[in-house]
C-alpha positions as CSV (number, residue, x, y, z in Angstrom):
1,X,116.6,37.1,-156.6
2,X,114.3,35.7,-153.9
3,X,111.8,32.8,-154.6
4,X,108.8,32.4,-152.3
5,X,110.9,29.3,-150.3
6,X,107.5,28.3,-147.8
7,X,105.6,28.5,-151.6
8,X,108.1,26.2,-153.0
9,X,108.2,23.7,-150.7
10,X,104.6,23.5,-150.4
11,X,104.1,24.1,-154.2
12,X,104.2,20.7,-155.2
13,X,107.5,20.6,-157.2
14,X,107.1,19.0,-160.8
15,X,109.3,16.7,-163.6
16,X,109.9,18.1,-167.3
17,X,111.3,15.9,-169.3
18,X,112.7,16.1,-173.2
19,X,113.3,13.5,-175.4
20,X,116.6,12.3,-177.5
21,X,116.0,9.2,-179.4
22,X,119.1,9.7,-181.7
23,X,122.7,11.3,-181.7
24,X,121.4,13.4,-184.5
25,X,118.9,15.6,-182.3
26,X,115.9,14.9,-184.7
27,X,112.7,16.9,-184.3
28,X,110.3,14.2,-185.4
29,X,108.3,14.0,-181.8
30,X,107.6,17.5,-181.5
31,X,103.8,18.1,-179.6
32,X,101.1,19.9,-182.1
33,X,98.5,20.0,-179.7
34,X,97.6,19.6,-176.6
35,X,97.0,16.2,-176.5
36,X,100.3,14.9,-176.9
37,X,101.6,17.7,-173.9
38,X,99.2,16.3,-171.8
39,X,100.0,12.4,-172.8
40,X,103.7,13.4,-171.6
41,X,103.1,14.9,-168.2
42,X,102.8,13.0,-165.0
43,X,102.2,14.0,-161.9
44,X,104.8,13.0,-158.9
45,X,103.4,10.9,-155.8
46,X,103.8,8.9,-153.0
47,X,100.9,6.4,-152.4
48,X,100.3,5.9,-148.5
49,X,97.4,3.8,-148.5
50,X,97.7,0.3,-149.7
51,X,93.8,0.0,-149.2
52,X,91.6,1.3,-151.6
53,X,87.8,3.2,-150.8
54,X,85.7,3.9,-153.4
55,X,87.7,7.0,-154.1
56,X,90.2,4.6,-155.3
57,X,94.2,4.8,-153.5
58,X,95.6,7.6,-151.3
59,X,98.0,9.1,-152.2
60,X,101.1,12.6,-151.6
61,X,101.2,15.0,-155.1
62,X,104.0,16.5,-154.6
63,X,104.0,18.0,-158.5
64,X,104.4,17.8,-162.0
65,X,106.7,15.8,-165.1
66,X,107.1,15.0,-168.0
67,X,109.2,11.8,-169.9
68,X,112.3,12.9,-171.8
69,X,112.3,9.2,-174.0
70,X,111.1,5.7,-174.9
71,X,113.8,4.7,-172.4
72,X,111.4,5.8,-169.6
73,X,113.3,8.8,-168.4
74,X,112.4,11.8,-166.7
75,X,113.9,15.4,-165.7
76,X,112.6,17.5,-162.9
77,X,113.6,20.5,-160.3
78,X,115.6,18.6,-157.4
79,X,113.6,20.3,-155.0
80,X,110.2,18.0,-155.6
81,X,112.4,15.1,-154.6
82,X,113.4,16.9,-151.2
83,X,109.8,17.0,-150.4
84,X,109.5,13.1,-150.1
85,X,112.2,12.9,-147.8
86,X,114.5,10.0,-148.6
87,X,111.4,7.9,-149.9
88,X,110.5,6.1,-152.9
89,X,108.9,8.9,-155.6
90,X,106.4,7.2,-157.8
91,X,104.4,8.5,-161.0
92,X,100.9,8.0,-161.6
93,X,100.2,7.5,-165.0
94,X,96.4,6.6,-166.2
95,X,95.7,3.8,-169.1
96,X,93.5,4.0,-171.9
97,X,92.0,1.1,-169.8
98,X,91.9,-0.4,-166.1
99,X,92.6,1.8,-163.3
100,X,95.4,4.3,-162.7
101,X,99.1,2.7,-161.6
102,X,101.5,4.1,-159.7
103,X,105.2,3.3,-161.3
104,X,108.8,4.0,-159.1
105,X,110.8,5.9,-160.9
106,X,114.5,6.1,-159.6
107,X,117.3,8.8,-158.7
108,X,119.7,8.5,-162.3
109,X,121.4,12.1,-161.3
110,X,121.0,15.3,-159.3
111,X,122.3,18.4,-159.8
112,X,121.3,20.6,-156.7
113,X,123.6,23.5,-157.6
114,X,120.9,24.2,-160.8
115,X,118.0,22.7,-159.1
116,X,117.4,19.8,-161.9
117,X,117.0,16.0,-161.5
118,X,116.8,13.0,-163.9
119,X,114.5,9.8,-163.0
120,X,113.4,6.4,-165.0
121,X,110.2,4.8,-164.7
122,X,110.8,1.0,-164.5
123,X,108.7,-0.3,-165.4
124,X,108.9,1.2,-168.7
125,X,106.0,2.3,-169.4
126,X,106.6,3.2,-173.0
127,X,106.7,-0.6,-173.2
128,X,103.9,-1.6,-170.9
129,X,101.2,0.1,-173.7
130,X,100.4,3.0,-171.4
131,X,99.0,6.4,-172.8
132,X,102.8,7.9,-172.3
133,X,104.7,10.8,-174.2
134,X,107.2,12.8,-174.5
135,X,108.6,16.4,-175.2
136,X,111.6,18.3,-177.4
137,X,114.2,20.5,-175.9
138,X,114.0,23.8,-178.0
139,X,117.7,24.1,-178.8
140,X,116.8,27.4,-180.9
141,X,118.5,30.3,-179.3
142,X,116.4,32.4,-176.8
143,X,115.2,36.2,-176.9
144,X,112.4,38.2,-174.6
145,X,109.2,38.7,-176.0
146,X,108.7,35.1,-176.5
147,X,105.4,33.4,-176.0
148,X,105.4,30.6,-173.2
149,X,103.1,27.9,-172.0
150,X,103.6,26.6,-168.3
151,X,101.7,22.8,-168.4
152,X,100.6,21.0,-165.7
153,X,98.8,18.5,-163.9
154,X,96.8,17.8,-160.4
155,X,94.6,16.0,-158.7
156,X,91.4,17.7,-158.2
157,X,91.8,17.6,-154.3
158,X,95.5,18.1,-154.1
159,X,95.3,17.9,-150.4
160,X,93.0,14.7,-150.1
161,X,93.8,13.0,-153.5
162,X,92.6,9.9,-154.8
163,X,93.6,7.9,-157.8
164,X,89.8,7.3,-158.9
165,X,89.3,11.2,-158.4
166,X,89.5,13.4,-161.7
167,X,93.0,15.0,-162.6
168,X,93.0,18.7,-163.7
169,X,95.1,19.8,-166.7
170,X,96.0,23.6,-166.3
171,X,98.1,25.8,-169.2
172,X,99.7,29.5,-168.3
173,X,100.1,31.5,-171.4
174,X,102.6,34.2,-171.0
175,X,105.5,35.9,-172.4
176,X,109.2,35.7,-171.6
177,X,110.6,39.0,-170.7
178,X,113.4,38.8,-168.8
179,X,117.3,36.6,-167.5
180,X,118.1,36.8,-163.8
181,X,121.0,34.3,-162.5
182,X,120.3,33.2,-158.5
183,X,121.1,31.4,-156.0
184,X,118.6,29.1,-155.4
185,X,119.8,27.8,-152.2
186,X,122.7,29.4,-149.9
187,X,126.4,28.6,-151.2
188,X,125.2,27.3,-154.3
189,X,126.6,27.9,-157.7
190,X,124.3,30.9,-159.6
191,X,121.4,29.4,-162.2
192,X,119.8,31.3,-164.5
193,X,116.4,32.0,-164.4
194,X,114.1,32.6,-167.5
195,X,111.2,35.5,-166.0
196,X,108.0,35.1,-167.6
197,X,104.5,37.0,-166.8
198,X,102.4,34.6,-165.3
199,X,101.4,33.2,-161.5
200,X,103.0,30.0,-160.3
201,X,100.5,28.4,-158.5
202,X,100.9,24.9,-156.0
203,X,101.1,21.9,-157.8
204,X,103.2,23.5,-161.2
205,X,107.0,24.4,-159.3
206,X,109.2,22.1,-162.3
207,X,106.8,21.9,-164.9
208,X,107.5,22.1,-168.4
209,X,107.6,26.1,-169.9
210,X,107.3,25.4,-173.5
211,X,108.1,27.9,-176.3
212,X,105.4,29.1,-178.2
213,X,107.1,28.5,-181.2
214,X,109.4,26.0,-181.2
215,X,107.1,23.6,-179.1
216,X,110.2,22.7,-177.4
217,X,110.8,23.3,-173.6
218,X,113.2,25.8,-172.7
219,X,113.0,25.6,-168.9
220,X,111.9,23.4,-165.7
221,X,108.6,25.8,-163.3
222,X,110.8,26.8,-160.0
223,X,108.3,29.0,-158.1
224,X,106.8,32.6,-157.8
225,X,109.7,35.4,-158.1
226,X,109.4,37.5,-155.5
227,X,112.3,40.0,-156.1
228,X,110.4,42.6,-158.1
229,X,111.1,46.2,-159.5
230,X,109.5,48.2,-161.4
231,X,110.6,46.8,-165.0
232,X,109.4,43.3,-163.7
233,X,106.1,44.9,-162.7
234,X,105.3,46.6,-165.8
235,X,105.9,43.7,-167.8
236,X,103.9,41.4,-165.5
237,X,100.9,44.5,-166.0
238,X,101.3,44.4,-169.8
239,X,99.4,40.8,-170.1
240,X,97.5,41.6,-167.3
241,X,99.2,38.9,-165.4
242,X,98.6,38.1,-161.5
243,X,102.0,37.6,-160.8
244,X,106.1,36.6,-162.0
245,X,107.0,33.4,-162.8
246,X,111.0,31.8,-162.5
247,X,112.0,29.0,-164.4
248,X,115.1,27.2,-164.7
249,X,116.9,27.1,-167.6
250,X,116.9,23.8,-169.8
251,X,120.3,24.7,-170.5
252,X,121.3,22.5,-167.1
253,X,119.2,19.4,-167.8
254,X,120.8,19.6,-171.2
255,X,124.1,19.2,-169.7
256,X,123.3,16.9,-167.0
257,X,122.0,14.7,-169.9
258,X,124.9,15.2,-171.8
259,X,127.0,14.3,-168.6
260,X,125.3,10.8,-168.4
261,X,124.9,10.1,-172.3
262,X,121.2,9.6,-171.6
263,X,120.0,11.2,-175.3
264,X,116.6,13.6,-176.0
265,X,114.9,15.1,-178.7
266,X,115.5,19.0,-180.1
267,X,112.8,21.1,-181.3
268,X,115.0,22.3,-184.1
269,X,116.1,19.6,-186.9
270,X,119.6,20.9,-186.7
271,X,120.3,23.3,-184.0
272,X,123.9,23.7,-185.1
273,X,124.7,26.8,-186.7
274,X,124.9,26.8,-190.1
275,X,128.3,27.8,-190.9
276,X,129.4,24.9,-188.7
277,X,128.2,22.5,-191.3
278,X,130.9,23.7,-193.5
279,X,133.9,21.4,-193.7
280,X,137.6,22.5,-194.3
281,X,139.5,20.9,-197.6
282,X,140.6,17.8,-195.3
283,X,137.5,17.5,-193.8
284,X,137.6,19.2,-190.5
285,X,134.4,20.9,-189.0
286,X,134.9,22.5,-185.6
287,X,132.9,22.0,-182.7
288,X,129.3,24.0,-182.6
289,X,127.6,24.7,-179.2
290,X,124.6,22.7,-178.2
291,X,123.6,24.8,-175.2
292,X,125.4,27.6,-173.7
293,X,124.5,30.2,-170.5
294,X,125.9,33.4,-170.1
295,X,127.4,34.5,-166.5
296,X,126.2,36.7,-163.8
297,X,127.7,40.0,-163.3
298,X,129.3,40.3,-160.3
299,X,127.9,42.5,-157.8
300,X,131.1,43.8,-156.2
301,X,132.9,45.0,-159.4
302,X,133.0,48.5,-159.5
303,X,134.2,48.5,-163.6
304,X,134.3,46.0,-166.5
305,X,137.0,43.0,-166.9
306,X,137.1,40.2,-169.2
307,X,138.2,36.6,-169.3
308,X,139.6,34.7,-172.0
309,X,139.4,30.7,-172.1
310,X,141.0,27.9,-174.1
311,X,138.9,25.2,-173.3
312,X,138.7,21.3,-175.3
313,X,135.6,20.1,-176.4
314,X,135.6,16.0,-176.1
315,X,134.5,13.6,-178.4
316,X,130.6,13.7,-176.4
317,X,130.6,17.5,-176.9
318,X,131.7,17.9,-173.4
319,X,133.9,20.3,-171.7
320,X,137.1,18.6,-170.4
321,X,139.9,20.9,-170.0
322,X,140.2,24.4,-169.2
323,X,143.2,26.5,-169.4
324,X,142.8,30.1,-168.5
325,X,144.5,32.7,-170.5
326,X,143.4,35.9,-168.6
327,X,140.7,37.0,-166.4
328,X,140.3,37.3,-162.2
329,X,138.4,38.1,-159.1
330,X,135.8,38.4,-159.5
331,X,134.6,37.4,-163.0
332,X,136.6,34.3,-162.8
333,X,134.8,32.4,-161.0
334,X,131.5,32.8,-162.3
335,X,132.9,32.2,-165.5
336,X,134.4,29.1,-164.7
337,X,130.9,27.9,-162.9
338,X,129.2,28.7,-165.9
339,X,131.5,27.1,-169.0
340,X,131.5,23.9,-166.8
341,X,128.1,23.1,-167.6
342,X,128.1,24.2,-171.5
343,X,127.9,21.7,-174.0
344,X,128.0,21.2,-177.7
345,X,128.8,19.2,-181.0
346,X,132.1,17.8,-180.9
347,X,134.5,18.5,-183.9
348,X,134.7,16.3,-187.0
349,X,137.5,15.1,-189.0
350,X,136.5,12.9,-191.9
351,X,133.1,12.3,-190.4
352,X,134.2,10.8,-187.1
353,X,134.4,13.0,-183.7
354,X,137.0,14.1,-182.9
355,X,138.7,16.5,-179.5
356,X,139.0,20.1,-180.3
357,X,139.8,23.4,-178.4
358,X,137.5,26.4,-178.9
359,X,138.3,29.8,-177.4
360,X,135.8,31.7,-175.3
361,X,135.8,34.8,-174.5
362,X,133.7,37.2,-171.7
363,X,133.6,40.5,-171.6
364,X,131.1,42.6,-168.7
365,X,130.3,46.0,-170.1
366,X,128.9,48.8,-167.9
367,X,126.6,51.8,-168.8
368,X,128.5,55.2,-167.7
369,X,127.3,58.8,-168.1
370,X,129.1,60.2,-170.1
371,X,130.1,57.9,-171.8
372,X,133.9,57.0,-171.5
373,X,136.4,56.2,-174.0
374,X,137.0,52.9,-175.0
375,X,140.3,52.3,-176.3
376,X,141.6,48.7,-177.4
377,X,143.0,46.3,-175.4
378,X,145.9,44.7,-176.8
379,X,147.7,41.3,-176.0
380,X,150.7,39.4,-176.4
381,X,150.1,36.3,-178.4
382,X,148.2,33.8,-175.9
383,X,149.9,30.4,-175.7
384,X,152.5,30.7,-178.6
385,X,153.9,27.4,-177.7
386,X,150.9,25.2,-177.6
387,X,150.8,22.5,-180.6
388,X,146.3,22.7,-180.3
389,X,144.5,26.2,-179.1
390,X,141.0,28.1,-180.0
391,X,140.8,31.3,-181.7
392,X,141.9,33.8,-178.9
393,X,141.8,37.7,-179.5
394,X,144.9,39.4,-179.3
395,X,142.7,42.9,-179.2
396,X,139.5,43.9,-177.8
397,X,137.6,46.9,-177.8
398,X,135.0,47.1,-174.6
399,X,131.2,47.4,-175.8
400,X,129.5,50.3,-175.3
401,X,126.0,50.5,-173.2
402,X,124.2,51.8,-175.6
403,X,121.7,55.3,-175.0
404,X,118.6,53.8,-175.4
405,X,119.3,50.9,-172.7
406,X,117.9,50.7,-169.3
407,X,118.3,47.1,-168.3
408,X,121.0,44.1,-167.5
409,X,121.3,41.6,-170.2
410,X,123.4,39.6,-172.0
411,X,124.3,38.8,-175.5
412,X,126.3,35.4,-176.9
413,X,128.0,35.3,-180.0
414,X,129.2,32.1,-182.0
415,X,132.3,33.2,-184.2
416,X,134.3,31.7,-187.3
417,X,137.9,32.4,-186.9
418,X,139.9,32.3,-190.3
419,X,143.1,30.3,-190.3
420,X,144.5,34.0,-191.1
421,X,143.0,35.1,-188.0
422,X,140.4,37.1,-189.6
423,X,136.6,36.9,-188.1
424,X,135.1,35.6,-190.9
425,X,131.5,35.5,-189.7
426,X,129.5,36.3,-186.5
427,X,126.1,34.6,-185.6
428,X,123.7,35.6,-182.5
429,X,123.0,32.9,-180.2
430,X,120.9,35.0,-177.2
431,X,119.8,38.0,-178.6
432,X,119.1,40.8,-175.9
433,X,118.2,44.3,-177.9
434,X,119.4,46.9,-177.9
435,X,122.0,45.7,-176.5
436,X,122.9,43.0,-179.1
437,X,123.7,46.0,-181.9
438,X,126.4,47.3,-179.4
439,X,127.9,43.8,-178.5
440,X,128.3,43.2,-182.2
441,X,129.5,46.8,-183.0
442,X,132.8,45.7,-180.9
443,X,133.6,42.3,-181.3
444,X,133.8,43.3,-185.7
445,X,136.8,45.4,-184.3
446,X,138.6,42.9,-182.3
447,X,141.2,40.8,-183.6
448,X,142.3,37.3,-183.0
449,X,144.8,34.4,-183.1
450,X,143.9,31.7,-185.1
451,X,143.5,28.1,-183.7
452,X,145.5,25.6,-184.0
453,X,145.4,21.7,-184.4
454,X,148.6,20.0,-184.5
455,X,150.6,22.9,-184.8
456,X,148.7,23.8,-187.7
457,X,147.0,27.1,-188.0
458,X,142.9,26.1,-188.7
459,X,139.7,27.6,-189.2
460,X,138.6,27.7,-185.4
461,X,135.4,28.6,-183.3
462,X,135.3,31.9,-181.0
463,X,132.1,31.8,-178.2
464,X,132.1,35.6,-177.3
465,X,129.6,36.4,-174.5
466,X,129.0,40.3,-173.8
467,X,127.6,41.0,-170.5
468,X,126.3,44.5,-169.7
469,X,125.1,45.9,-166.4
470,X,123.0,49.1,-166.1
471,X,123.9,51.4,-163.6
472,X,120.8,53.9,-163.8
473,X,122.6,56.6,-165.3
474,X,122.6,56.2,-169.0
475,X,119.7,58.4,-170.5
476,X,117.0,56.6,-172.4
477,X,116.5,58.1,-176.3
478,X,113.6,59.9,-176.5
479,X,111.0,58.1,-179.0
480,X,110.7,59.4,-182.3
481,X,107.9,62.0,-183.4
């Protein structure tokens, strides 16, 4: 992928930001209209003339945010900080009365290999009785087709702004049609881009994209996408759009937030999933993803692999340790980059939180014509020894592309692994169709370890990611007469 760089630097980079009041994720702040998505943006600045004209204060915009909490916290793309150069960013928020203010709002933490950042306001101005909200993550699991809405906010001059001058509220509808992982800057770690059919225009680069649905933000404005094909183009011609949007996934301001404790609000009330809830006899629920990305497909593998993890899941839902039980070059590594920033409900024994160990596995699929044969994979018992482990398959059968696919994609699966080993149920976490039918299709006819927690055999969690590349020689299935 290639972003327009010279537009995103110039396109004044934004803030989104989600709230968590509670450790229980609740819902009850979600936006109904548009009132309450425009009382949570604010755009970012730097004020440059301490005089004000009848215009009111100069000031920089340098783009678009939105608060994440009462606390006074923000999110936004990195990149919008990079454009003040080492100095003081500032919000301009107006009150219900008196004339606009410009706030600070500090560096909490960066992550420049995802392109998210997290600020605070101080002073809060949840507490100061300014006209401030705030907006849910949308923890419900993602699919194309989706209907989108890209909000934002800018001075009516953006060049020569003023804080006396009107501001100019601006929502792009669109639809979500497509996943692409990038670099967005050279050596960096890959970040997955949600696609959606809609212009990025100055002054929106890290706004919120909010679900249609869920009214819950499921990624952070990066910029025009540039890399187009023709699948990109037809979908951007569908809804007669002007142009392909990228956004960043919320997936890593999720786990940045996680990383600092700092909580949010989801757009779901419970975004667990709903086997999870089900306790064992002595009262043991195991750990239930929060948010998880998939992993690029490496572009120098000639065939499939696949790479099995044991990894434990902390008492914060976080991942701590990873032990590797099979997998290499090149699908390692970009597994590895990607688990690193998942995150999820810890593990519960008699109500408290406890550690766990879940086992993850990926597999990368690839479309051949003819199609080959796909025998099982079989293993030797993975870590036989160790007292605590995940559910871990001891056979695999690869997933078959299927005919009527013409397209990358990939498909995540959250398992229940019987204490006999058995998969006792299967639920879709990214949906990607058709591809999704052939992902499932396999993973019913692998088989598994079961986990263990202090030596004891348990009921255990299995994350099974499917990745499939399309190599332009499957043959689309003709449409039915």
């Amino acid at each position: 992928m290639k972003l327009d760089c010279k537009r995103v630097a110039q396109a004044l980079a934004a803030i989104a930001c989600i709230l968590w009041l509670s450790a229980t994720h609740s819902a009850s702040a979600a936006p109904t209209d548009d009132a309450a998505l425009s009382a949570a943006l604010c755009p970012i600045v730097y004020p440059v003339d301490p005089v004000p004209s009848e215009r009111g204060h100069r000031y920089l915009f340098y783009g678009n945010g939105f608060f994440i909490n009462e606390q006074g916290y923000l999110i936004t793309v990195a990149h919008v900080l990079s454009q003040i150069r080492g100095g003081q960013p500032y919000i301009l928020l107006r009150p219900p009365a008196g004339p606009p203010r410009f706030i600070p709002a500090t560096l909490v933490a960066l992550d420049r290999d995802h392109d998210v950042a997290i600020l605070r306001a101080a002073p809060n101005p949840f507490e100061a009785g300014l006209k401030v909200g705030f907006l849910p993550l949308a923890g419900d699991p993602l699919a194309r087709g989706r209907a989108v809405l890209a909000a934002s906010i800018s001075p009516s001059k953006p060049l020569d702004a003023h804080t006396l001058d009107a501001s100019v509220d601006e929502r792009s509808f669109g639809e979500l049609f497509d996943f692409q992982f990038s670099q967005l800057e050279k050596g960096r770690s890959d970040t997955e881009l949600l696609l959606f059919n809609h212009q990025v225009r100055p002054g929106q680069s890290g706004a919120p994209l909010v679900s249609a649905g869920s009214q819950g933000v499921i990624g952070l404005v990066e910029g025009q996408w540039l890399r187009s094909n023709s699948v990109l183009l037809a979908a951007a011609a569908h809804a007669d759009a002007q142009g392909v949007g990228a956004a960043v996934s919320i997936h890593y301001a999720i786990a940045l937030l996680q990383q600092k404790n700092i909580a949010w609000h989801n757009a779901s009330e419970d975004s667990r999933p709903s086997d999870s809830s089900a306790a064992q006899a002595d009262g043991f629920s195991p750990p239930a993803p929060l948010s998880l990305v998939a992993s690029p497909y490496p572009s120098q593998s000639l065939f499939g692999g696949e790479v099995v993890l044991d990894v434990l899941i902390d008492t914060r839902g976080r991942v701590t340790d990873t032990r590797v039980v099979r997998g290499a070059p090149p699908f390692l590594e970009n597994v590895l980059s990607s688990v690193r920033t998942w995150t999820f409900f810890p593990a519960r024994l008699g109500g408290l939180p406890v550690a766990a160990r879940v086992g993850i596995t990926f597999q990368f699929s690839q479309s051949y014509e003819p199609l080959r044969a796909t025998p099982a994979h079989d293993y030797d018992e993975p870590l036989p020894d160790s007292p605590d482990r995940g559910a871990l398959p001891v056979s695999t059968v690869p997933s078959k592309y299927p005919a009527a696919g013409a397209e990358d994609g990939s498909v995540i699966l959250y398992g229940l692994v019987g204490s006999q080993g058995q998969l006792t149920s299967v639920q879709i976490l990214r949906d990607s169709e058709p591809l999704t039918a052939a992902a499932l299709a396999a993973v019913h006819q692998w088989r598994f370890v079961p986990g263990r927690l202090g030596g004891r055999d348990i009921e255990s969690v299995a994350i099974l990611v499917v990745a499939f590349r399309y190599t332009g020689t499957a043959r689309p299935v003709p449409p039915a007469n």
